[in-house]
Residue frames as a rotation matrix with the C-alpha (Angstrom) as fourth column:
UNK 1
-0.002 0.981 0.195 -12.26
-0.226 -0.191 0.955 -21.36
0.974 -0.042 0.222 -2.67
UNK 2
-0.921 -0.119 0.371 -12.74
-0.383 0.112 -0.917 -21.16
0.068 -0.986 -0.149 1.03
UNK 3
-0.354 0.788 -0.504 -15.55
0.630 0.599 0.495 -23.33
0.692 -0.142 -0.708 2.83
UNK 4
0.268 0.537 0.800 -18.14
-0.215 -0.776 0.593 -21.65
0.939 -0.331 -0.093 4.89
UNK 5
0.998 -0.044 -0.042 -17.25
0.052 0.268 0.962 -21.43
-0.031 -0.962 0.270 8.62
UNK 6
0.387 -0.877 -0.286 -13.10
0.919 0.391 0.045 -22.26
0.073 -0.280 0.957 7.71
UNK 7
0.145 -0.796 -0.587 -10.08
0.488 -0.459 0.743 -19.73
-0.861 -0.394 0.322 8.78
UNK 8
0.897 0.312 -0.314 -9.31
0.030 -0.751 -0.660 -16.88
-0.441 0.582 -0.683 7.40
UNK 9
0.753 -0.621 0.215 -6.42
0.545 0.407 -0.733 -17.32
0.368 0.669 0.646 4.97
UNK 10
0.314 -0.447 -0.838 -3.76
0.823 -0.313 0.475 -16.08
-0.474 -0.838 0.269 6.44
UNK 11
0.831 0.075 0.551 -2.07
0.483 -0.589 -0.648 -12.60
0.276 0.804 -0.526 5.29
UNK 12
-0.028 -0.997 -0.069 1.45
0.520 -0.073 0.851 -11.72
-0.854 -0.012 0.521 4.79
UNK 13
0.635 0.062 -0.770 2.99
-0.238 -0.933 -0.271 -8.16
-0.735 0.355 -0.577 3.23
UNK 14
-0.622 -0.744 0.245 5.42
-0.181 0.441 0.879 -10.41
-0.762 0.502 -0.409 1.31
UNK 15
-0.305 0.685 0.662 1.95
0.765 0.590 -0.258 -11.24
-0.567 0.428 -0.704 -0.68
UNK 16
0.565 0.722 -0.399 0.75
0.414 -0.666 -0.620 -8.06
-0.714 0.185 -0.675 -1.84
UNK 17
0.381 -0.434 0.816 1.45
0.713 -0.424 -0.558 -6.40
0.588 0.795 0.148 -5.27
UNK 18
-0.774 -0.633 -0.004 3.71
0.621 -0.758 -0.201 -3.45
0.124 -0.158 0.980 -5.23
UNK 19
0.163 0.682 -0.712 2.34
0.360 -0.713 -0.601 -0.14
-0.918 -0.159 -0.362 -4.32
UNK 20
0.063 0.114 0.992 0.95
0.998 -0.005 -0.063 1.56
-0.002 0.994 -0.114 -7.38
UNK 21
0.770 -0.107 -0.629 2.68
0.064 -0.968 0.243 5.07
-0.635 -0.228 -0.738 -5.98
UNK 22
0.426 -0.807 0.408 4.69
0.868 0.237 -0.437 7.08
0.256 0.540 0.802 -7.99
UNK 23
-0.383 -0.894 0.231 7.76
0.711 -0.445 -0.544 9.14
0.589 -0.044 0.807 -8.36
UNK 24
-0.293 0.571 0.767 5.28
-0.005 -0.803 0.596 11.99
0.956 0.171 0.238 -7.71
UNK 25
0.542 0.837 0.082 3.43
-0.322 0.117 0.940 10.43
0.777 -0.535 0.332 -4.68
UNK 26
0.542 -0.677 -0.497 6.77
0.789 0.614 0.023 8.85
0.290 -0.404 0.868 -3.01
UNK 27
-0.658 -0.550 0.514 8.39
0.472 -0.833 -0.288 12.42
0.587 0.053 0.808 -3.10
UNK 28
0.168 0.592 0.789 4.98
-0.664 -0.523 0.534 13.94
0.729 -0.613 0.305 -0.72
UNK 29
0.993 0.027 -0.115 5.45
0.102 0.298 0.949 11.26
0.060 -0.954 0.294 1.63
UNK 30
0.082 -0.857 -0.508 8.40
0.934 0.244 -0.261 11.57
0.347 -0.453 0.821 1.84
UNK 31
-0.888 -0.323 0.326 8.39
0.026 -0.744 -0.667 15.53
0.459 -0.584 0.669 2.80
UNK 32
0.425 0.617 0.663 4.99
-0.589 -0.368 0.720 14.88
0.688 -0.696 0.207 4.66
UNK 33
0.757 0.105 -0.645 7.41
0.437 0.651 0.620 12.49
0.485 -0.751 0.447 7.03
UNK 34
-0.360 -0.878 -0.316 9.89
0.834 -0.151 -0.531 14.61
0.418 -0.455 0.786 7.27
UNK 35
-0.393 0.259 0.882 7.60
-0.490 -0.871 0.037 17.35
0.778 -0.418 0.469 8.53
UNK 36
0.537 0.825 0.177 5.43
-0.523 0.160 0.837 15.72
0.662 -0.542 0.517 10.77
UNK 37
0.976 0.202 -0.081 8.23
0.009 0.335 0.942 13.19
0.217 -0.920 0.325 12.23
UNK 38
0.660 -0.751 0.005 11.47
-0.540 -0.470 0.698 14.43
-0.522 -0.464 -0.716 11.47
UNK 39
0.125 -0.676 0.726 12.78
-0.046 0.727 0.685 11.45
-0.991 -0.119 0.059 9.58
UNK 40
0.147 -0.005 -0.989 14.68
-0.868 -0.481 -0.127 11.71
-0.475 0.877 -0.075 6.20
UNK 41
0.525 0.040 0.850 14.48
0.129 0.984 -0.125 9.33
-0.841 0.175 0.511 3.49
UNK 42
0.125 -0.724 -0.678 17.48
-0.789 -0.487 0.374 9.89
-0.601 0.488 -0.632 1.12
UNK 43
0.917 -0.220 0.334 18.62
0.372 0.775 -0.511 7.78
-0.146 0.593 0.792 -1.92
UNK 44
0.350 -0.811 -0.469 22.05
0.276 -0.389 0.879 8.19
-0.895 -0.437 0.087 -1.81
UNK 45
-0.329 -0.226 0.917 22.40
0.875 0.294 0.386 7.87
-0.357 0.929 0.101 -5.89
UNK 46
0.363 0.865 0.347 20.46
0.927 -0.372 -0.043 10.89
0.092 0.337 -0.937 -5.69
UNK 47
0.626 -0.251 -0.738 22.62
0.287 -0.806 0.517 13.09
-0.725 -0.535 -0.433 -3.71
UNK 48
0.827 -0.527 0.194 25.27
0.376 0.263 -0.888 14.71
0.418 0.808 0.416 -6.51
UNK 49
0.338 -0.854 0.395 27.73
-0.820 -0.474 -0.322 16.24
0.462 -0.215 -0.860 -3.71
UNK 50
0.219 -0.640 -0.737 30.45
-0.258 0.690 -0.676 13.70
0.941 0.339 -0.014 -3.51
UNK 51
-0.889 -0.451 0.082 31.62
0.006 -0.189 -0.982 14.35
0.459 -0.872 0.171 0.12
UNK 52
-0.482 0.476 0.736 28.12
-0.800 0.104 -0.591 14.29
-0.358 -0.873 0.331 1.74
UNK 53
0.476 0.439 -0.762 27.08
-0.662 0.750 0.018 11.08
0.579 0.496 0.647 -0.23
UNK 54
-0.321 -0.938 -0.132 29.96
-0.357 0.249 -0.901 9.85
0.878 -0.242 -0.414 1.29
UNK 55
-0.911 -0.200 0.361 29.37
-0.372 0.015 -0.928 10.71
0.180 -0.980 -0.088 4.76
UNK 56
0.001 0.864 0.503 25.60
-0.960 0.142 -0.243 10.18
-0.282 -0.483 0.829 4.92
UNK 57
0.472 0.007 -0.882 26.87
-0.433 0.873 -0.224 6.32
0.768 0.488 0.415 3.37
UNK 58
-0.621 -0.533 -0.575 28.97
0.038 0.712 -0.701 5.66
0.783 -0.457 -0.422 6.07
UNK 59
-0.704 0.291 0.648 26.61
-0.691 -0.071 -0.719 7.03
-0.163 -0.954 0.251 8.82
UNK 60
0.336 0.858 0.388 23.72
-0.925 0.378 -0.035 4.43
-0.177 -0.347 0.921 7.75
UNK 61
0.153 -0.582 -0.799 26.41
-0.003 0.808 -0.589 1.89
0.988 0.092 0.122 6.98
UNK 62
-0.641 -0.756 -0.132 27.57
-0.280 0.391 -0.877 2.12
0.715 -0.525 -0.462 10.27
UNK 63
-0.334 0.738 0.587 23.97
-0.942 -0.275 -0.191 2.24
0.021 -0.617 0.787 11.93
UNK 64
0.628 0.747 0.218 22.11
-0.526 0.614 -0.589 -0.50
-0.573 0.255 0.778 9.94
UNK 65
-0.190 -0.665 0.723 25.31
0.197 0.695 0.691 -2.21
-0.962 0.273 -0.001 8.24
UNK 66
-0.815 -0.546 -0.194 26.18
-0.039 -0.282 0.959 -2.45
-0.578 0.789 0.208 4.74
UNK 67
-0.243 0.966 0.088 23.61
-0.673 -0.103 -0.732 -2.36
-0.698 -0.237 0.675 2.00
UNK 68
0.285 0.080 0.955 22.25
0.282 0.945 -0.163 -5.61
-0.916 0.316 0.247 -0.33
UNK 69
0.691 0.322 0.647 21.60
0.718 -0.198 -0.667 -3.65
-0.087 0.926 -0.368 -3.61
UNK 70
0.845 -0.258 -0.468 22.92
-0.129 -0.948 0.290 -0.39
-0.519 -0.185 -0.835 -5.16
UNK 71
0.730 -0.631 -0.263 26.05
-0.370 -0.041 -0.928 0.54
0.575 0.775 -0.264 -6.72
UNK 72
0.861 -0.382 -0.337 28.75
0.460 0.867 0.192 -1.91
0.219 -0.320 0.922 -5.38
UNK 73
0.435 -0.866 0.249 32.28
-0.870 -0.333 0.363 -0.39
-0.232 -0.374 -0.898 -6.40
UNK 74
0.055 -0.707 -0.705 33.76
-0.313 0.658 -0.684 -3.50
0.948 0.259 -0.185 -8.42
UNK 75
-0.652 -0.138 0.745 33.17
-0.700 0.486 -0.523 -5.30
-0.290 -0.863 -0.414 -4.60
């Protein structure tokens, strides 16, 4: 319960529930960003040629470094 007059609790995106988009709604934004600003969002797990999974793994490995999650590779 806030008192009248006190600070507004503060707010942090770490706080909020998940977004209640799906599969459906995640797929349009994603091709309305890749029209509008050019920028692809890929799941590599998704791709099923071997050889550009690959490559498009090392290019965001080597941008943005390795990733946390995902399929390891026994590593």
């Amino acid at each position: 319960m806030r008192l009248p007059g006190a600070p507004a609790l503060p707010r942090c995106p770490l706080g909020r529930e998940p977004s209640p988009a799906n599969p459906a709604d995640l797929e349009a934004m994603r091709r309305r960003v890749w029209r509008e600003q050019g920028v692809v969002a890929l799941c590599p797990d998704n791709i099923t040629d071997p050889w550009l999974r690959q490559a498009l793994t090392n290019e965001a490995t080597r941008r943005w470094g390795p990733r946390n999650g995902g399929m390891t590779h026994g590593r």
